[in-house]
RODO-2510 file (C-alpha; in nm, 4 decimals, decimal comma):
residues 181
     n   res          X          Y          Z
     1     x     0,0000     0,0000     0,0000
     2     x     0,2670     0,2472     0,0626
     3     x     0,4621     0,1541    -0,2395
     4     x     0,1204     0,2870    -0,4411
     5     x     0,1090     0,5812    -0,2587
     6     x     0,4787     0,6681    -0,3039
     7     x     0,4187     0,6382    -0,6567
     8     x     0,1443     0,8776    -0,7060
     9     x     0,2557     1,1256    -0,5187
    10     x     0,5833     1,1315    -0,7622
    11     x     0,3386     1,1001    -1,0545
    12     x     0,2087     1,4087    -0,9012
    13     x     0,5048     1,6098    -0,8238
    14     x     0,6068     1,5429    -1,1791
    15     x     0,3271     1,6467    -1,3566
    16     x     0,2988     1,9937    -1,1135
    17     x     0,7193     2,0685    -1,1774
    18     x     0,6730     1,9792    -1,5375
    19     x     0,3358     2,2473    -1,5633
    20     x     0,5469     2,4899    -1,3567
    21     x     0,8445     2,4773    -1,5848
    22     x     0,5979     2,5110    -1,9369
    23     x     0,4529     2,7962    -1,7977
    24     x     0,7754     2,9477    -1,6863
    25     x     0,9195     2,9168    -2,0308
    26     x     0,6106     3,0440    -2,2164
    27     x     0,5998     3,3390    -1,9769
    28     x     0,9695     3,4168    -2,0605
    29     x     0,8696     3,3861    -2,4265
    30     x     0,6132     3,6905    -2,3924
    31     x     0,8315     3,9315    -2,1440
    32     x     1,0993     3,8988    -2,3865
    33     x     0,8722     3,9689    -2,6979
    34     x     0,7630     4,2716    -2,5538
    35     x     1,1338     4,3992    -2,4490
    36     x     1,2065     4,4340    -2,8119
    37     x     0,9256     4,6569    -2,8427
    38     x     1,0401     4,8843    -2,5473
    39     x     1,4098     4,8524    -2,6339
    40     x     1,3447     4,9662    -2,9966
    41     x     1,1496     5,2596    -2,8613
    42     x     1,4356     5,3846    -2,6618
    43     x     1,6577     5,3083    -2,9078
    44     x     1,4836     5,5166    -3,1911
    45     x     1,4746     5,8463    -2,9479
    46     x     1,7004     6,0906    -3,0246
    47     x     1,8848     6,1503    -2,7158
    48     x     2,0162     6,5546    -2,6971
    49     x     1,8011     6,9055    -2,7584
    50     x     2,0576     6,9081    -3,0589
    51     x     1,8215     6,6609    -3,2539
    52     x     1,5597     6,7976    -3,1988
    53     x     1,6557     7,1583    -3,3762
    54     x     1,6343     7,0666    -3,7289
    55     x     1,3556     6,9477    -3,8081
    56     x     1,2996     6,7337    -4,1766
    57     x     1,2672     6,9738    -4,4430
    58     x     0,8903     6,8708    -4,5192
    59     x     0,8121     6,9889    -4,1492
    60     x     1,0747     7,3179    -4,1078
    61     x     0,8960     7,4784    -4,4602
    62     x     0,5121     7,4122    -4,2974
    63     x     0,6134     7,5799    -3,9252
    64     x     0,9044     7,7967    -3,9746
    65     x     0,8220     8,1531    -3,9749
    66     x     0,9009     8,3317    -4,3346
    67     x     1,1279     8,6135    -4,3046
    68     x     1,3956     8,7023    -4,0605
    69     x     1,1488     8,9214    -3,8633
    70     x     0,9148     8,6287    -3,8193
    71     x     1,1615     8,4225    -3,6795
    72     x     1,2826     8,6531    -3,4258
    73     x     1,0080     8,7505    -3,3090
    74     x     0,8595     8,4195    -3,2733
    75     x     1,1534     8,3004    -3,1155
    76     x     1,1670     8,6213    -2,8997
    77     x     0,7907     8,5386    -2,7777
    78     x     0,7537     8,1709    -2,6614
    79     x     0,9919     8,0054    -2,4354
    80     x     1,1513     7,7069    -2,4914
    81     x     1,3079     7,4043    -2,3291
    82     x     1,6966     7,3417    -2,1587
    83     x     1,7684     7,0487    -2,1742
    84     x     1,8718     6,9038    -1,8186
    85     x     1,9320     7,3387    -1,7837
    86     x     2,2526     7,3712    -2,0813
    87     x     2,2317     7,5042    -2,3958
    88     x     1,9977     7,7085    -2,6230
    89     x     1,5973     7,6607    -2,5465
    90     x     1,4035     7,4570    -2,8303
    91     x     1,0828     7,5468    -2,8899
    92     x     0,8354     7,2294    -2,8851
    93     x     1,0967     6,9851    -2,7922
    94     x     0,9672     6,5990    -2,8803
    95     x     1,1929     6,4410    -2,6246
    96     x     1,2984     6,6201    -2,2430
    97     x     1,5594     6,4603    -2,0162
    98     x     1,4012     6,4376    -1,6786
    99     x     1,6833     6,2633    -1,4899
   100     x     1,9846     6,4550    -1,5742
   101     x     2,2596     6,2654    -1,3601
   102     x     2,2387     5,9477    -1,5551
   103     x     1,9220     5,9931    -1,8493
   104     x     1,7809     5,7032    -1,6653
   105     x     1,4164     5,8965    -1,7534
   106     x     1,3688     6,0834    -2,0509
   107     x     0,9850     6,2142    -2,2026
   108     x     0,9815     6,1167    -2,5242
   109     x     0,7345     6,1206    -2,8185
   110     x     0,5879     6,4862    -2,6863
   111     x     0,3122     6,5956    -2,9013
   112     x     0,2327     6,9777    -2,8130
   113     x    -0,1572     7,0297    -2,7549
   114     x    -0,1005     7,3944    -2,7129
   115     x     0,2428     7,5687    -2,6855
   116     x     0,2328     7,9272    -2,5469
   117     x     0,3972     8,1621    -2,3809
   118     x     0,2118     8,0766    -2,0324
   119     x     0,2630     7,7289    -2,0441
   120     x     0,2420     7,4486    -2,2402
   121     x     0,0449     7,0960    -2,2352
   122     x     0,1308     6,8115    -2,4513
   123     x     0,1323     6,4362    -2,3925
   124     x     0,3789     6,1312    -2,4557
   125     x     0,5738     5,8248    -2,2691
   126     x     0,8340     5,8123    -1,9986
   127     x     1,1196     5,6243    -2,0722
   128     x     1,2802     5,4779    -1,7802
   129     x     1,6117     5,2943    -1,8280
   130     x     1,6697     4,9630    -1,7282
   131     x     1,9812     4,9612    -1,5345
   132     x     2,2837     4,7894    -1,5546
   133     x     2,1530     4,4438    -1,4831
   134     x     2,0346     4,3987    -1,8575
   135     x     1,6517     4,4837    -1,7390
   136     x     1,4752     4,6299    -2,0327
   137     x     1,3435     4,9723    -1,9876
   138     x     1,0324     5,1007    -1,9698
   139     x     0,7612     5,3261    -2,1067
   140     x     0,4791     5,4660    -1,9252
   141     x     0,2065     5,7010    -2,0806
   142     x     0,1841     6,0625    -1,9548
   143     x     0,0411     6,4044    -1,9720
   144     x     0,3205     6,6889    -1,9925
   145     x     0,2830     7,0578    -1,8340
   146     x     0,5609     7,2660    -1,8884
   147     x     0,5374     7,6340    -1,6857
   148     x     0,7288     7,8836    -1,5096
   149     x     0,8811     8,1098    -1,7928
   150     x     1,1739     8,2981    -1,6976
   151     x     1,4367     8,4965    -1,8837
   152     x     1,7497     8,2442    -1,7990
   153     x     2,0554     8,3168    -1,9200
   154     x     1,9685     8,5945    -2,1395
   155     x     1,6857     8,3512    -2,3496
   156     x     1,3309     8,2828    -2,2268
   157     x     1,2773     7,9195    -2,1055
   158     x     1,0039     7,7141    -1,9171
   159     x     1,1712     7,6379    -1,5565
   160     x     0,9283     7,3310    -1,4394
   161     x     0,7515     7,0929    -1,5606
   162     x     0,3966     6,8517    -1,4331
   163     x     0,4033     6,4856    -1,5568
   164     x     0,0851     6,3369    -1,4943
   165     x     0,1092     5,9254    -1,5308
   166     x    -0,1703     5,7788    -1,7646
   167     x    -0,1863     5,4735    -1,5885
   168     x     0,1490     5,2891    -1,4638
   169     x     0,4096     5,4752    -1,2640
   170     x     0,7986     5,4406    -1,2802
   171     x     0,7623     5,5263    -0,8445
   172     x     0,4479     5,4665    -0,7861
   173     x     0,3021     5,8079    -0,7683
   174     x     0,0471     5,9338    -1,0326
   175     x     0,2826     6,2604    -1,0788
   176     x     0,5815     6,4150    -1,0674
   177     x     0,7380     6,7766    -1,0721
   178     x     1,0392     6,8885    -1,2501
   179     x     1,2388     7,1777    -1,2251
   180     x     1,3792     7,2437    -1,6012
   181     x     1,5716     7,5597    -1,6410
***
């Protein structure tokens, strides 16, 4: 009798590691499906302020002011974006460095609902790097508020800037403040 009862419980045990171990591996299969998704997203980003300047010609001839006068004075009248507080402001800037020390989070893929000279509101993903440890990043949904224009270093720029999650959070919270300038 215990002979039978040895042998189902092994008949058991194998049939529960050998379901553990199938789902393990088809689990595996779909994480790393979707990595190459979010790797290739952070990987397409252009990563300065300096892409983001020249536009493709297609694009520069439909929003670029005319004349010389047009350009400075629509240069002169809405502020731009530092990035990570260096450099010349860019007006409308598709991608913003929000951890400066390392770029371990960067907004990317902004699209501008209205751009003015009191603020702006746009929305995009947060890109949040994946470490050292070979952990893909990540990309989280968000609303964007940039505010706070200030003449800095002789050039008006937004200084801060509202995320608002869309869902998931990098941290948990549902928003986050950045000072920009």
């Amino acid at each position: 009798m215990t002979d039978r009862a040895e042998t189902r419980r092994a008949r058991v045990r194998t049939v529960l590691v050998t379901f553990a171990v199938v789902t393990v591996v088809a689990l595996g299969g779909v994480w790393l499906s979707q990595v190459t998704d979010r790797a290739s997203a952070v990987g397409a980003a252009p990563k300065t302020a300096a892409a983001q300047k020249s536009p493709p010609p297609e694009i520069a001839r439909k929003e670029q002011p005319h004349g010389p006068a047009d350009r400075e004075s629509a240069s002169a009248e809405l502020p731009g974006v530092r990035d990570c507080g260096a450099g010349d402001p860019v007006l409308e800037p598709k991608i913003i460095t929000l951890a400066c020390a390392d770029a371990g989070a960067v907004a990317s893929d902004i699209k501008w609902k209205n751009y003015g000279a009191g603020g702006a509101d746009g929305s995009g993903v947060v890109l949040v790097s994946g470490g050292a440890k070979g952990v893909a990043p990540a990309s989280f949904p968000a609303a964007f508020h940039l505010y706070g224009a200030k003449n800095v270093d002789g050039k008006l720029a937004f200084t801060g800037l509202d995320v608002e999650y869309l869902g998931a959070t990098p941290s948990g919270d549902a928003a986050e403040t950045y000072t920009i300038a």
